[in-house]
N, C-alpha and C positions, 0 to 999 in steps of 0.2 A: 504494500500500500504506500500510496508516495504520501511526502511528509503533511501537505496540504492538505489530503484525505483524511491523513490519521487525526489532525489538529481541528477539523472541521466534526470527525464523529468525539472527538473527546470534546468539544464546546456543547455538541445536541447532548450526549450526556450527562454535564452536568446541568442541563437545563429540564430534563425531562430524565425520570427513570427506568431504564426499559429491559432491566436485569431480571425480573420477574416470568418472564416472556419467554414460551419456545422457542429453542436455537432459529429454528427455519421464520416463525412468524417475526422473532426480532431483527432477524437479517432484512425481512421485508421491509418491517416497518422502519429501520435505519435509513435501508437506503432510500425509500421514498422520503422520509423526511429529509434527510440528507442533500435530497435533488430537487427537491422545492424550497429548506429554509420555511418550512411550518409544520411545527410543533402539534398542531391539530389532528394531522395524520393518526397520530399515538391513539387518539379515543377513537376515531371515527374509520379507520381501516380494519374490512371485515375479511378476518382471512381465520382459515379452519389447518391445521400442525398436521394434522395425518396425508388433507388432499396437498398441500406442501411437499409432506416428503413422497407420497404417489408421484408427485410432479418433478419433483427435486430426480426419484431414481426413474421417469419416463425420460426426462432431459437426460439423463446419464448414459441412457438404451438409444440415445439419437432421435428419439420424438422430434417432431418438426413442429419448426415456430411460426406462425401465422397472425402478420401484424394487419391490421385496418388501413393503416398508411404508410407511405413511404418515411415520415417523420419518428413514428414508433418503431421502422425498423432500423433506423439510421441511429437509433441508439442502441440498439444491440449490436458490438461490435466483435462480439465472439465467438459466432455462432451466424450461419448463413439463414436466413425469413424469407418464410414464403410471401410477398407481398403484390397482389393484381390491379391494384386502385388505379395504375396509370392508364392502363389497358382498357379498365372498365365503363362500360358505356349504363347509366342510367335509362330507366325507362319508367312507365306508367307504375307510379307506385311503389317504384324500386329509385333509391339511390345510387351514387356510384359506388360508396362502398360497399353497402348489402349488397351491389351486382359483382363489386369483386369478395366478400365472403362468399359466395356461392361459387365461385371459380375455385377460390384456392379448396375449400372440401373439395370438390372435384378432383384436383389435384392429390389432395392429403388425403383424406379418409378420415376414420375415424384416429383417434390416441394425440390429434394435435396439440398443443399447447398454444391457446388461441391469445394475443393481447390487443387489447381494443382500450386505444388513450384520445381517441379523436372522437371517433364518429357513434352516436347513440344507435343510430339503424343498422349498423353493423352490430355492436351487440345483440339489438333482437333478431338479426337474422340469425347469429351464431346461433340463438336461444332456438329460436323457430325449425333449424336444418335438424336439430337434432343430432350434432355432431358428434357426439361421444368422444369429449378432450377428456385430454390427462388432468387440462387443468385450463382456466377462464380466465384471465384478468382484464376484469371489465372495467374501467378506471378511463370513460368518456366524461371530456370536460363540456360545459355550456346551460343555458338556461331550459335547453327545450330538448328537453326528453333523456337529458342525462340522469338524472334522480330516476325517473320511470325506469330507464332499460337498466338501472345496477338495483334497482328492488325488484323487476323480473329477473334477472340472475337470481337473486337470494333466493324467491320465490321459483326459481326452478331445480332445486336441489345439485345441479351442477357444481362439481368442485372448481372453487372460484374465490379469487380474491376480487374487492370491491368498495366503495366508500359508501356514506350514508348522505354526503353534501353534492355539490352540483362542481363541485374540484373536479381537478383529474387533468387530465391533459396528456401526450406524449412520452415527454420528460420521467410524468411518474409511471407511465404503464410500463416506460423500457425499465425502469429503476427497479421497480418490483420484479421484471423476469431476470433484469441480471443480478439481481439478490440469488436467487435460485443456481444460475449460475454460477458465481464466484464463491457460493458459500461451500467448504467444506463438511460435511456433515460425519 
């Protein structure tokens, strides 16, 4: 960890306590706060330790990673994402990137490790395909339909990371899957 990392998670710590926390849920919840700079994260990120480590050893087995946008997978830098958004053409009812969720399943199948930090309609579609991931992180930011499509996650029993506020963005959805990543367990 370069020394800027190290001095940045030892300020979030003594600011917030997160020694309490499962290994995999505290690496999550680090580095999203880490990669926002808000402390809020800590109450309001809904993540379940068991689909974690599911996910933690499906990334381990080469699980494919399937982001929403090109922004979400441009911060995954260690690990190649499957990403269709550029390609995808919108239509009646369908966005572009619900039209590229349904490519990349096409693509993937089911055991993906799906991250969604942009777009709320790609989450439902994830929800709606019936994907069957390793793991969800629904963590779409905006005013319209972001709170909706991370409480249909919750509501659909899918193992899934997720927040409770209309947060979220990019930044935190790559943040949480390279949690997963970089963490030893």
């Amino acid at each position: 960890m370069h020394p800027i990392e190290q001095e940045s998670y030892a300020i979030l710590r003594s600011r917030v306590d997160t020694s309490g926390l499962p290994p995999l849920t505290r690496a999550v919840v680090e580095r999203v706060v880490h990669s926002s700079a808000d402390l809020a994260y800590v109450e309001e990120l809904v993540t379940d330790e068991q689909a974690l480590r599911s996910a933690w050893a499906a990334l381990r087995a080469g699980a494919p990673i399937v982001a929403d946008v090109q922004m979400v997978a441009a911060g995954i830098t260690t690990r190649e994402v499957v990403c269709h958004v550029r390609e995808a053409q919108a239509s009646e009812g369908l966005t572009r990137s619900a039209a590229a969720v349904r490519t990349a399943y096409e693509q993937v199948g089911p055991g993906a490790v799906w991250v969604v930090g942009n777009a709320p309609t790609a989450l439902f579609e994830v929800i709606a395909l019936g994907v069957a991931p390793a793991l969800v992180i629904g963590l779409p930011v905006g005013f319209v339909g972001a709170v909706e499509s991370k409480a249909a996650l919750r509501e659909s029993g899918l193992p899934q990371v997720s927040n409770t506020s209309e947060k979220g963005g990019s930044a935190v959805a790559a943040a949480a899957l390279n949690a997963l990543l970089y963490e030893e367990v």
